[in-house]
KOLTI-50688 format. One line per 3 residues: number of its first residue (from 0); for each residue x, y, z of N, C-alpha, C. Coordinates in pm, 1 decimal. Layout:
<sites>
NUM = X,Y,Z,X,Y,Z,X,Y,Z; ...
</sites>
This chain:
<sites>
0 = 19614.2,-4829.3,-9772.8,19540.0,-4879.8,-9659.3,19416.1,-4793.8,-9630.1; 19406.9,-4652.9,-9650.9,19319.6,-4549.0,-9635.5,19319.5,-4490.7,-9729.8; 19182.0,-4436.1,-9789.7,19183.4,-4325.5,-9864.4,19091.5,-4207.9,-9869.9
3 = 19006.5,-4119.5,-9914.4,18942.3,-4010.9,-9900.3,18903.5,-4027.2,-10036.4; 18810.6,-3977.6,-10086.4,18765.7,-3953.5,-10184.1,18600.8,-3864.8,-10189.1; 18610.2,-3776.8,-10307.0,18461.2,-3713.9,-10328.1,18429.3,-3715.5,-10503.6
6 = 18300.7,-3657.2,-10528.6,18255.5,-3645.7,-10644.7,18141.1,-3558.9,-10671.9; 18132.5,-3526.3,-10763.3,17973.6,-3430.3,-10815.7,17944.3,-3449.5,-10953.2; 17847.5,-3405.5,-10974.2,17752.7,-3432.4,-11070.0,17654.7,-3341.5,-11118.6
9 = 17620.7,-3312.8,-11246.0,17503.9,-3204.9,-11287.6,17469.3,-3321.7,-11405.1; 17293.1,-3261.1,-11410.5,17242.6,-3337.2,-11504.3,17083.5,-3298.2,-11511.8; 17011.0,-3386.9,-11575.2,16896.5,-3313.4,-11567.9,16801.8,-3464.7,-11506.4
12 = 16702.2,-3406.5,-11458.0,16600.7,-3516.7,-11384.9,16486.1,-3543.0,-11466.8; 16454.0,-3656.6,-11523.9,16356.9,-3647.9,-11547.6,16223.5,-3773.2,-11481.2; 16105.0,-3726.1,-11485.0,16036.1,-3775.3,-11358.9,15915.2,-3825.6,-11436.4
15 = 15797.3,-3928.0,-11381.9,15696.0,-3911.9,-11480.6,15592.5,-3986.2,-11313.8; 15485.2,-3882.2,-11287.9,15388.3,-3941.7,-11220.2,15312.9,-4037.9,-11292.4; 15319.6,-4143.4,-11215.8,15180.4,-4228.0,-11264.1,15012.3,-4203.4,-11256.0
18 = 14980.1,-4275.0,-11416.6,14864.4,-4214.0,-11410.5,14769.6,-4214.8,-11300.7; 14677.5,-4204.7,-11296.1,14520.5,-4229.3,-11191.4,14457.5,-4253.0,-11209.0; 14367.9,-4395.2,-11205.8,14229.5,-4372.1,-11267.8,14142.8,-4418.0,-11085.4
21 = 14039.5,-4348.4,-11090.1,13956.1,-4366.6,-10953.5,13824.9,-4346.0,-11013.9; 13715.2,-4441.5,-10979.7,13657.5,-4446.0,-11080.1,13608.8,-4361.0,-11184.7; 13556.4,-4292.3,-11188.2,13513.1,-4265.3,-11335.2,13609.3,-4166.1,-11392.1
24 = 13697.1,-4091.7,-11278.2,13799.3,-4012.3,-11301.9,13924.4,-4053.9,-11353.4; 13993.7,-4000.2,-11416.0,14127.0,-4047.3,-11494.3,14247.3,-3913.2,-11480.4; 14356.4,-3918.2,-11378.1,14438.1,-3791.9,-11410.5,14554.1,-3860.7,-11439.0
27 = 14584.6,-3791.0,-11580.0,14762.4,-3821.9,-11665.0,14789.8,-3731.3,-11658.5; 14947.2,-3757.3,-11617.0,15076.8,-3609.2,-11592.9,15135.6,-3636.2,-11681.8; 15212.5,-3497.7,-11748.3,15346.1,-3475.6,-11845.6,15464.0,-3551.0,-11755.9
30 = 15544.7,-3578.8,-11843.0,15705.6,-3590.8,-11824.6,15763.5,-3447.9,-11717.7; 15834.5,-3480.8,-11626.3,15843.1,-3327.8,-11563.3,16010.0,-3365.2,-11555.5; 16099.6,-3284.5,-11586.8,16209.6,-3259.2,-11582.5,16253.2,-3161.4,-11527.4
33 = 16342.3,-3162.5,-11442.5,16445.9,-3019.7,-11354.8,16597.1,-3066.1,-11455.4; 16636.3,-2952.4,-11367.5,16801.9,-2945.4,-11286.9,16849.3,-3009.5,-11196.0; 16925.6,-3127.1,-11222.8,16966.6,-3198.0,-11080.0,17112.6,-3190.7,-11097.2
36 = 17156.5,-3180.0,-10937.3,17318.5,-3160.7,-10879.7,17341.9,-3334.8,-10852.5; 17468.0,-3355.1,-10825.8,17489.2,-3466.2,-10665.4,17630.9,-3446.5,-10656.9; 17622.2,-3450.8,-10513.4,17780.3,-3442.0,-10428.0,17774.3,-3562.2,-10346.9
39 = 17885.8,-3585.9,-10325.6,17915.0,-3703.2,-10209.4,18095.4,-3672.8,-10233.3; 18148.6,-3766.7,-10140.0,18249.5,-3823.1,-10063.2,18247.6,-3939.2,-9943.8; 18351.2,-3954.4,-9929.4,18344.2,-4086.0,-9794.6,18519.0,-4147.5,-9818.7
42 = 18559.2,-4228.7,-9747.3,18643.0,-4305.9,-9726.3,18629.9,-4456.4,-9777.4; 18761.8,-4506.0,-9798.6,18807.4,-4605.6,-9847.5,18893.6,-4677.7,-9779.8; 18871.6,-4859.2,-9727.4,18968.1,-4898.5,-9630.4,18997.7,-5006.9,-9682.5
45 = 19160.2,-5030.2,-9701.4,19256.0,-5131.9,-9740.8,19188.3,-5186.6,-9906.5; 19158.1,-5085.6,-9987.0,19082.3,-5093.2,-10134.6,18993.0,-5270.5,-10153.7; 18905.3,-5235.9,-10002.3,18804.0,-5337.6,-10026.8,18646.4,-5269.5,-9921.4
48 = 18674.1,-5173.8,-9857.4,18515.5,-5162.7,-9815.3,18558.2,-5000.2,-9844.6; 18397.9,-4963.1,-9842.7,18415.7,-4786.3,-9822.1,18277.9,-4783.5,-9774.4; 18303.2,-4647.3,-9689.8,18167.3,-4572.8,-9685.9,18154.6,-4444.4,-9724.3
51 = 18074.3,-4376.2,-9762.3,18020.8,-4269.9,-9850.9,17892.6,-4197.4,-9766.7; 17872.7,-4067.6,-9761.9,17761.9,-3991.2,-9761.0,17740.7,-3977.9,-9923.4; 17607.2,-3914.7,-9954.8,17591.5,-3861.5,-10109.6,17448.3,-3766.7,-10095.0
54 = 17493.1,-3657.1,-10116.5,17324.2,-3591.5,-10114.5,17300.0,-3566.8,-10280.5; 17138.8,-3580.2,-10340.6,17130.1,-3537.8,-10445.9,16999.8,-3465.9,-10421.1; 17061.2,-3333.9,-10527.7,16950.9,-3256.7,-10537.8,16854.3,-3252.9,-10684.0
57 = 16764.8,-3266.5,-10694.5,16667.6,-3344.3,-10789.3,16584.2,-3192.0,-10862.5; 16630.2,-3088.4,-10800.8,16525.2,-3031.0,-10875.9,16412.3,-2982.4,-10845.3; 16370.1,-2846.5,-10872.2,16171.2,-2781.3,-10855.1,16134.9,-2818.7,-10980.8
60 = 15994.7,-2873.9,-10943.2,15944.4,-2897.0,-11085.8,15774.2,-2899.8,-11044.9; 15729.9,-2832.6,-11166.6,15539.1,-2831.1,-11106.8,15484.9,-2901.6,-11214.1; 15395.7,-3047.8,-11121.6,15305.0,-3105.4,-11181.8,15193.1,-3062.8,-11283.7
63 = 15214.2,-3115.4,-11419.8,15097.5,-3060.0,-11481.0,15019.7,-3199.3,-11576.3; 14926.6,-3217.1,-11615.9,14887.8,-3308.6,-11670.9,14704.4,-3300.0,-11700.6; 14620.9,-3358.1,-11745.0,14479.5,-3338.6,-11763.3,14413.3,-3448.7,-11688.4
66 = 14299.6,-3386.0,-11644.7,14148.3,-3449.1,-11581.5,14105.5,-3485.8,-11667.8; 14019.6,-3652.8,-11676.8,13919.1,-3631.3,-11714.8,13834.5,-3690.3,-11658.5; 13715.1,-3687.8,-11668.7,13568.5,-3727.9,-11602.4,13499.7,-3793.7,-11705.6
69 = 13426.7,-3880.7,-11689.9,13349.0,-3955.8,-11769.6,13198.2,-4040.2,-11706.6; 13069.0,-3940.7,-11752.5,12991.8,-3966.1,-11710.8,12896.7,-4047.1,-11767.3; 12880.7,-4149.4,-11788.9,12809.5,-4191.7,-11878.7,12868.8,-4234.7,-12048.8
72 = 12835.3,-4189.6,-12149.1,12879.1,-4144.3,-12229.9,12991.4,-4044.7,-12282.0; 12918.8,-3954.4,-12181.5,13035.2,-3806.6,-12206.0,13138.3,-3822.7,-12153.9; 13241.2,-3737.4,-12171.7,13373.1,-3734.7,-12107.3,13413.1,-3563.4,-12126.3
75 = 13446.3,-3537.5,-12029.6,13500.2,-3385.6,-12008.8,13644.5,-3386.7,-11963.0; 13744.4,-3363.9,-12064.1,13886.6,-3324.0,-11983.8,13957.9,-3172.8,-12014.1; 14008.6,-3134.2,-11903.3,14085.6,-3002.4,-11872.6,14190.5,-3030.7,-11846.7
78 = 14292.0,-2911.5,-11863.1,14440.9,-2921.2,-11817.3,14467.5,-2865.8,-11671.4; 14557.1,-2963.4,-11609.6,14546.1,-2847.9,-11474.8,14688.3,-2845.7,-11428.1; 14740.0,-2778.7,-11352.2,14872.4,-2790.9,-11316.3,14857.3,-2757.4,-11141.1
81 = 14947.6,-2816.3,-11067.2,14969.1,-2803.0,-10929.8,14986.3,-2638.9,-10880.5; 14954.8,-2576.7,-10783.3,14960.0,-2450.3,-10743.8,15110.7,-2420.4,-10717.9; 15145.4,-2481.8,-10668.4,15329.2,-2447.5,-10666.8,15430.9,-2556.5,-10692.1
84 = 15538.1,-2520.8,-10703.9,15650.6,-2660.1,-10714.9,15709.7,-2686.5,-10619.7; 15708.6,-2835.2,-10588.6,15771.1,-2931.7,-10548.1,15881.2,-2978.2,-10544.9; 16001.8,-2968.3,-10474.4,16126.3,-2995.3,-10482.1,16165.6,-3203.3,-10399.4
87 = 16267.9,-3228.0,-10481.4,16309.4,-3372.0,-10441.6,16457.0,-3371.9,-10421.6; 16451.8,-3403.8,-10262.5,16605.3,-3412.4,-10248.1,16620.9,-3559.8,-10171.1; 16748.9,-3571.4,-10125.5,16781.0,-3687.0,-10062.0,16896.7,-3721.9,-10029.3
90 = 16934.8,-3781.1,-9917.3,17077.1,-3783.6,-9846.2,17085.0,-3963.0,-9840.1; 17209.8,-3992.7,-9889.9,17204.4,-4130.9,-9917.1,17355.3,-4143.2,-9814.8; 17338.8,-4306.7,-9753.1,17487.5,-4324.8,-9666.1,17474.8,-4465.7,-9747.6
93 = 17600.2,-4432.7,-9815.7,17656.7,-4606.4,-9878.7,17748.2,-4668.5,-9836.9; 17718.7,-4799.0,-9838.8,17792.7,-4890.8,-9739.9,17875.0,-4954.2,-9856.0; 17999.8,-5023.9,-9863.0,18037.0,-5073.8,-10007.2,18161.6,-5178.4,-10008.9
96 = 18126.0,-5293.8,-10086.0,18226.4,-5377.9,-10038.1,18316.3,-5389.6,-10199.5; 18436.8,-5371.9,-10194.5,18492.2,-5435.9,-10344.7,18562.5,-5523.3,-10358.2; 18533.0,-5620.7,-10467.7,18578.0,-5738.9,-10478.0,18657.0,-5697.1,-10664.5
</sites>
Protein backbone atom coordinates (compact mmCIF):
# COMPACT_ATOMS: atom_id res chain seq x y z
CA UNK A 1 0.00 0.00 0.00
CA UNK A 2 3.12 2.32 0.85
CA UNK A 3 6.49 2.34 -0.01
CA UNK A 4 9.85 4.46 0.27
CA UNK A 5 12.28 4.27 -2.10
CA UNK A 6 15.77 6.15 -3.25
CA UNK A 7 18.53 6.01 -5.92
CA UNK A 8 21.90 7.53 -7.26
CA UNK A 9 23.81 7.79 -10.03
CA UNK A 10 27.44 8.78 -11.40
CA UNK A 11 28.20 9.42 -14.91
CA UNK A 12 29.63 11.83 -17.04
CA UNK A 13 27.79 15.01 -18.70
CA UNK A 14 28.23 15.83 -21.78
CA UNK A 15 27.04 19.34 -23.10
CA UNK A 16 27.46 21.16 -26.48
CA UNK A 17 26.65 25.11 -26.73
CA UNK A 18 25.11 26.14 -29.78
CA UNK A 19 26.82 27.82 -32.31
CA UNK A 20 26.43 31.84 -32.93
CA UNK A 21 26.44 33.52 -35.80
CA UNK A 22 25.54 37.56 -35.33
CA UNK A 23 26.35 39.10 -38.19
CA UNK A 24 29.53 38.98 -39.49
CA UNK A 25 30.65 37.21 -36.28
CA UNK A 26 30.53 33.42 -35.87
CA UNK A 27 31.34 31.76 -32.20
CA UNK A 28 31.60 27.63 -32.17
CA UNK A 29 32.12 25.82 -28.79
CA UNK A 30 33.83 22.36 -28.11
CA UNK A 31 31.85 19.46 -26.68
CA UNK A 32 32.24 20.24 -22.83
CA UNK A 33 31.94 17.30 -20.56
CA UNK A 34 32.05 17.06 -16.50
CA UNK A 35 31.37 14.71 -13.73
CA UNK A 36 27.80 14.30 -13.02
CA UNK A 37 26.13 12.72 -9.66
CA UNK A 38 22.08 12.23 -9.18
CA UNK A 39 20.27 11.34 -6.01
CA UNK A 40 16.65 11.22 -5.44
CA UNK A 41 14.04 9.26 -3.42
CA UNK A 42 10.25 9.75 -2.77
CA UNK A 43 7.33 7.49 -1.99
CA UNK A 44 5.12 5.08 -3.56
CA UNK A 45 1.19 4.71 -3.04
CA UNK A 46 -0.87 1.46 -3.49
CA UNK A 47 1.98 0.58 -6.62
CA UNK A 48 0.16 3.12 -8.88
CA UNK A 49 1.21 6.89 -8.15
CA UNK A 50 4.55 8.13 -6.57
CA UNK A 51 6.20 11.18 -5.86
CA UNK A 52 9.90 11.77 -5.93
CA UNK A 53 12.36 14.72 -5.19
CA UNK A 54 15.69 14.19 -7.50
CA UNK A 55 18.59 16.64 -7.43
CA UNK A 56 21.28 16.30 -10.20
CA UNK A 57 24.51 17.54 -10.12
CA UNK A 58 25.87 18.21 -13.71
CA UNK A 59 29.23 19.24 -13.21
CA UNK A 60 32.06 22.50 -13.57
CA UNK A 61 32.93 22.80 -16.88
CA UNK A 62 34.63 25.99 -18.83
CA UNK A 63 33.42 27.07 -22.14
CA UNK A 64 35.91 27.02 -24.84
CA UNK A 65 35.45 27.25 -28.57
CA UNK A 66 36.76 29.93 -31.53
CA UNK A 67 35.77 33.50 -32.85
CA UNK A 68 35.60 34.31 -35.96
CA UNK A 69 35.14 37.65 -37.74
CA UNK A 70 34.75 38.12 -41.26
CA UNK A 71 35.29 41.30 -42.91
CA UNK A 72 34.83 41.48 -46.22
CA UNK A 73 36.88 38.91 -47.72
CA UNK A 74 39.08 38.24 -44.78
CA UNK A 75 38.26 36.22 -41.93
CA UNK A 76 40.23 36.23 -38.63
CA UNK A 77 39.59 33.38 -36.02
CA UNK A 78 41.08 32.85 -32.41
CA UNK A 79 40.52 30.45 -29.67
CA UNK A 80 39.03 31.72 -26.58
CA UNK A 81 37.80 30.13 -23.51
CA UNK A 82 35.41 31.62 -20.69
CA UNK A 83 37.31 33.24 -17.58
CA UNK A 84 35.96 30.75 -15.08
CA UNK A 85 33.66 27.63 -14.85
CA UNK A 86 30.27 27.31 -14.74
CA UNK A 87 28.48 24.78 -12.77
CA UNK A 88 24.74 23.08 -13.69
CA UNK A 89 22.62 21.81 -11.13
CA UNK A 90 18.96 21.16 -10.61
CA UNK A 91 16.27 19.94 -8.24
CA UNK A 92 13.50 18.06 -9.97
CA UNK A 93 9.87 17.04 -8.01
CA UNK A 94 8.28 14.08 -10.01
CA UNK A 95 4.89 13.45 -10.06
CA UNK A 96 4.19 9.69 -11.42
CA UNK A 97 1.40 7.61 -12.32
CA UNK A 98 1.86 3.61 -13.09
CA UNK A 99 -0.11 1.75 -15.18
Amino acid sequence: MFGIWCEGGLGANFRHVSNIKYGNREYSFDLLTSFAGQVGGGVMIKDLFSIGLHYYGLGATEAKGEYTHTYYDDSYTQSFSFPRKYTQNCLVLRLGYHF
